[in-house]
N, C-alpha and C positions, 0 to 999 in steps of 0.2 A: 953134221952134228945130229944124230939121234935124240935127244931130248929138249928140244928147243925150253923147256922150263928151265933148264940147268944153269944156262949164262943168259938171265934177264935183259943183259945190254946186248945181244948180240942181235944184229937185224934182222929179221924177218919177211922181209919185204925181197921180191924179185928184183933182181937187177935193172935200173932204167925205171923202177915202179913209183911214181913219185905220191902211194900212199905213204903215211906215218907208221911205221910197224907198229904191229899190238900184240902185248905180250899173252899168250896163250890163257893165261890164268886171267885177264882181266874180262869182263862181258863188255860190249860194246850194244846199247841198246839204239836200232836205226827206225824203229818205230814213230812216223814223223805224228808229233804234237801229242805223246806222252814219254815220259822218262823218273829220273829219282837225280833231286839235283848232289846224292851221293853226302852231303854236308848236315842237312838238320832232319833229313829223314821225311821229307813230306814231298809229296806226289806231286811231276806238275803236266799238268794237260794245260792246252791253249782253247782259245775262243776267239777267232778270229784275227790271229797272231797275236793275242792277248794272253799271259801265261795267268793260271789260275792253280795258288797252292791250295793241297788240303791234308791236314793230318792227317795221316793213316791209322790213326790212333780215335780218331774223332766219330761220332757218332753219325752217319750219312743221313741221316733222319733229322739229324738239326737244323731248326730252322731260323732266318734272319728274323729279323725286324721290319725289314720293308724288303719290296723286291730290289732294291738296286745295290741292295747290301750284301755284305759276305759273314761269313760265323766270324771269321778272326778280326773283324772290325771293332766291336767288342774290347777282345781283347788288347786291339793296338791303342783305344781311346782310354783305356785305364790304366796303360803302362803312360801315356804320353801326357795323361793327368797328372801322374806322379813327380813328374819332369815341368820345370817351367817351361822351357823349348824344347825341340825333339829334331831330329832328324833320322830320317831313316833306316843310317845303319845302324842307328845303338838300337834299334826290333833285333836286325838279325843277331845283336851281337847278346841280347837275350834271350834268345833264343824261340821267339814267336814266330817268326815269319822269315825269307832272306828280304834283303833288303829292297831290291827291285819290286818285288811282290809289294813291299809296304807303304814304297816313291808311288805305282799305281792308286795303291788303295787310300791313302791319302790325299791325292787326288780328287779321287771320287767323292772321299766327304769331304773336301773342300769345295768341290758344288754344290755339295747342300748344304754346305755352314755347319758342320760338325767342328770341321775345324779352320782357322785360318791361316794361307800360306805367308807366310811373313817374307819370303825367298825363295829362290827357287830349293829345295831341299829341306827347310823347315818351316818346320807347324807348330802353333798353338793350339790346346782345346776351347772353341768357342763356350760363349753361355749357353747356345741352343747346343753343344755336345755335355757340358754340364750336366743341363739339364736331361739326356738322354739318360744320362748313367746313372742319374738319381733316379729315372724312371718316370721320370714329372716332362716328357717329351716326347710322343710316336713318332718314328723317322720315317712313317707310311707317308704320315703329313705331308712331308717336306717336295718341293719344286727344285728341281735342281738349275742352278748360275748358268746363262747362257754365255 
């Protein structure tokens, strides 16, 4: 076949080659620990097999709150304010974050009492996350839960 674009289904792959064919038109990015998770548009590099999203949209100058924080933390504690309980995938499914990204970062500020995990997968907003978002709380402050 001269135009391997022509029949999408048709394999590509050497005989005996136990890659997965890929179709010509698709990129395949092998750059190990940055890629595009292809779905909400935001960038992900790792940190020590840690994946770390950022909108590409977002201002790279922006800064947190404290060091141990990320910009979209922010925006995860005033969507999950909004929410009496939260988990995870309803971020991705709003479109802030994927969900994995948000299981992490949730996380994190449940060390510091931003918020608390009620289960494995859902969070409340603590009073100390309350009060972050009212702005009556520096998260510099804060010691993170051993």
């Amino acid at each position: 076949m001269d135009d391997p674009t022509s029949d999408p289904d048709s394999d590509t792959s050497d005989e005996g080659d136990a890659e997965t064919p890929v179709h010509p038109a698709v990129e395949v990015d092998t750059e190990v620990g940055a890629g595009d998770d292809g779905e909400t548009g935001t960038v992900i590099d790792t940190v020590a097999g840690t994946p770390v999203y950022t909108d590409p949209e977002a201002d790279p100058e922006e800064e947190t709150d404290a060091d141990w924080m990320e910009p979209v933390d922010r925006r995860l504690l005033e969507f999950m304010h909004s929410e009496d309980v939260f988990e995870p995938t309803e971020i991705e499914e709003e479109g802030i974050c994927p969900a994995k990204y948000a299981a992490y970062r949730c996380r994190e500020m449940s060390k510091y009492g931003l918020l608390n995990r009620l289960m494995p997968g859902v969070y409340e907003v603590t009073d100390a996350g309350e009060r972050y978002l009212a702005d009556d709380l520096d998260p510099s402050e804060l010691e993170p839960d051993e």
